[in-house]
N, C-alpha and C positions, 0 to 999 in steps of 0.2 A: 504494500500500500504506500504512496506517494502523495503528499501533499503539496499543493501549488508553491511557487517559490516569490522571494516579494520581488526578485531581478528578472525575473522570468516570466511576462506576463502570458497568461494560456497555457501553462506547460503541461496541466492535466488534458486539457482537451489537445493539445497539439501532440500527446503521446500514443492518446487512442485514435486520433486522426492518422497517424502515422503506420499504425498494427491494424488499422481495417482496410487501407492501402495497400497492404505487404499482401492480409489476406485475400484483397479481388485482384493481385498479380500472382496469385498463387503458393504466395510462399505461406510454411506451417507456423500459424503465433500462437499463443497461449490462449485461454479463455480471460478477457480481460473487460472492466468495466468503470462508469463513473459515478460514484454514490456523493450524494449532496449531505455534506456533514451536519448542516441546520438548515431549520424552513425559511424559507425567503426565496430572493431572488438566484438563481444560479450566475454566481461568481467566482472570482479565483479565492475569496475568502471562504467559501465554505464548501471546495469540491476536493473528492478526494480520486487519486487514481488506482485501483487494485488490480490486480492480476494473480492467477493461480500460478503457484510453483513450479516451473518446468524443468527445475533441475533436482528434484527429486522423485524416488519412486520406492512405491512400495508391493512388496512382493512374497506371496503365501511364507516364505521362513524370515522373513522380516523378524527381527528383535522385539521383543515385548518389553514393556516398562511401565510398573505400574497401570497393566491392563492396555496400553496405547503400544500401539507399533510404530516402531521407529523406520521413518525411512530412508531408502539408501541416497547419499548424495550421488547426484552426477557429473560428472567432470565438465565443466562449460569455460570456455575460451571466449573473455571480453574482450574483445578487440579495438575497442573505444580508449580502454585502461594500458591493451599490452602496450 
């Protein structure tokens, strides 16, 4: 989850604008969405950016803990960072 930034006007909507673009060129994105953190007007002050985990998984001998399964990290190469 991702919260707007105060340098960065739009960056919530300009991240899911960017992964619903990737997806109708065909490339595979995560499931990803934008939930309004208070009622009003939809702004950069109160939207939030989420998306599901794509570098985990979990898998039937998955580790238990405390009744929750732990899942396996995935190796993912950020290329923005390397």
């Amino acid at each position: 989850m991702k919260q707007s930034h105060v340098r960065y006007k739009n960056i919530v909507l300009n991240e899911q604008l960017c992964l619903l673009a990737a997806h109708k060129l065909g490339i595979e994105i995560p499931e990803s969405f934008i939930l309004r953190a208070q009622n009003g007007i939809l702004n950069d002050d109160n939207v939030l950016f989420a998306s599901r985990r794509f570098d985990r998984s979990f898998d039937n001998d998955s580790r238990m803990i405390d009744g929750l399964k732990m899942p396996y990290r995935l190796h993912q190469e950020d290329f923005v960072q390397a």
